[in-house]
N, C-alpha and C positions, 0 to 999 in steps of 0.2 A: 557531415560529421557533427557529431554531438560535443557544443563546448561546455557543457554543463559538467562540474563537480566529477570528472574521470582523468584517468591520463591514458591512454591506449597505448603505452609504450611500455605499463605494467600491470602485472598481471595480480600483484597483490591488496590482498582483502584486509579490509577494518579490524576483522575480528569476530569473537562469535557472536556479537551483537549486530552486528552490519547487516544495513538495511540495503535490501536490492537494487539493482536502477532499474528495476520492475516499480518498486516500491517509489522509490526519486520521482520519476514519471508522474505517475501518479498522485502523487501528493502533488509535486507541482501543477496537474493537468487540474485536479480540484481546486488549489489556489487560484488558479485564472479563472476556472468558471466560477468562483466566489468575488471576485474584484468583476466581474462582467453583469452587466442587466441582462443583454441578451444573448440568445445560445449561442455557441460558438462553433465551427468547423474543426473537426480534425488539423485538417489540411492547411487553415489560415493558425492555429495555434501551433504545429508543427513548422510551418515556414517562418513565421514571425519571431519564435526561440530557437530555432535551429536546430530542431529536434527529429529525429528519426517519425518520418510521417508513417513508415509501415510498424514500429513498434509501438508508438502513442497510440494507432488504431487498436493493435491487441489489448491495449492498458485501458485504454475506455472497452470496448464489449467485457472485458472481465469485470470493472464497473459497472458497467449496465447491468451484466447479469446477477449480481449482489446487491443492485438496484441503489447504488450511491447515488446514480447520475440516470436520469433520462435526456432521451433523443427523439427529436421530433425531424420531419421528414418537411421536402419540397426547399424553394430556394432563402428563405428564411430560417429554414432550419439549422441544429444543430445539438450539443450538448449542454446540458447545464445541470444544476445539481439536484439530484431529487431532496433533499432535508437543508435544512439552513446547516453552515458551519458547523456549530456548536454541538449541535443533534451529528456529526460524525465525527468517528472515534479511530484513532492512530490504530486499534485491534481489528475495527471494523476494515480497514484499508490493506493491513499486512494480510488479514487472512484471506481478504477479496483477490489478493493480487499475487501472494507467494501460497502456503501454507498455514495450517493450524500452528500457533507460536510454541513451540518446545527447544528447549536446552539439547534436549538429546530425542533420538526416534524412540526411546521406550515410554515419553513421557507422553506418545500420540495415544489416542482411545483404539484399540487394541484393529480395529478397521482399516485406519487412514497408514498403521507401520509399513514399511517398507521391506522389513524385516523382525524376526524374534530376538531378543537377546538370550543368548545360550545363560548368562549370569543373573536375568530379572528375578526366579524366586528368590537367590540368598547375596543379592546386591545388597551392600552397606553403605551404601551413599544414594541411591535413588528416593528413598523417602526426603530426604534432607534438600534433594535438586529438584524433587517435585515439589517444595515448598518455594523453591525461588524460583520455579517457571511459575504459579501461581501466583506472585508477587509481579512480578513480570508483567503479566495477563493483564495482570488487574489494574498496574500504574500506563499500560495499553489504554487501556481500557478507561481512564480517565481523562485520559489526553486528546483533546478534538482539534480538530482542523481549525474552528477560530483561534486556537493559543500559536497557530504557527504562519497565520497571514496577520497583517496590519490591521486593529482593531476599527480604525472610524473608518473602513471601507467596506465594512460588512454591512447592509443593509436590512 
């Protein structure tokens, strides 16, 4: 069982900001291989926090594949970070691991919707909420991984 930042007895969400425990994972899986010299196991970073070792695995290959984090192989192996801290971005991490960041589905590029909105040509409020998903994005987009671990542990 994951004691980590949940209560499993309910089912209620943050809000339309709330960040996944895709996203949780995550950040936290890059905070430890940021405080580590050397790679790390799934499996020993999973046992060690008490963290779900088969969803931590999904959480790094979806890292791996947006190349936050390499893995090298044999009994030394493990993960670690591909960029130093700083060089990775709260946007970089939400879109590796959930979704492109929108307020709403009409504010995806017109590919990644899920569906149309019957109201998108004479909607009166989506210009105005595309301006603050882009604000959004962008203070994303500012935000790296060193401002959310302990600064003299970064190497």
């Amino acid at each position: 069982m994951n004691s980590r930042c949940e209560n499993k007895t309910s089912k209620i969400r943050a809000g339309a900001f709330h960040l996944t425990q895709m996203v949780d994972y995550g950040l936290f899986f890059l905070s430890v291989l940021a405080h580590e010299q050397e790679p790390q196991s799934i499996r020993s970073v999973a046992k060690k926090h008490h963290l779900s070792f088969a969803f931590l695995q999904k959480v790094a290959n979806r890292l791996k594949r947006a190349e936050l984090v390499r893995a090298s192989r044999g009994k030394e192996g493990g993960y670690f970070l591909a960029s130093h801290p700083s060089d990775v971005t709260m946007k970089q991490v939400i879109e590796a691991l959930d979704n492109p960041i929108a307020l709403m589905d009409c504010l995806l590029e017109t590919h990644q919707r899920s569906r149309t909105c019957p109201r998108e040509r004479f909607c009166n409020v989506r210009r105005g909420l595309a301006r603050m998903n882009n604000q959004i994005r962008e203070i994303y987009g500012s935000k790296t991984l060193a401002e959310f671990i302990v600064p003299e542990t970064i190497t």
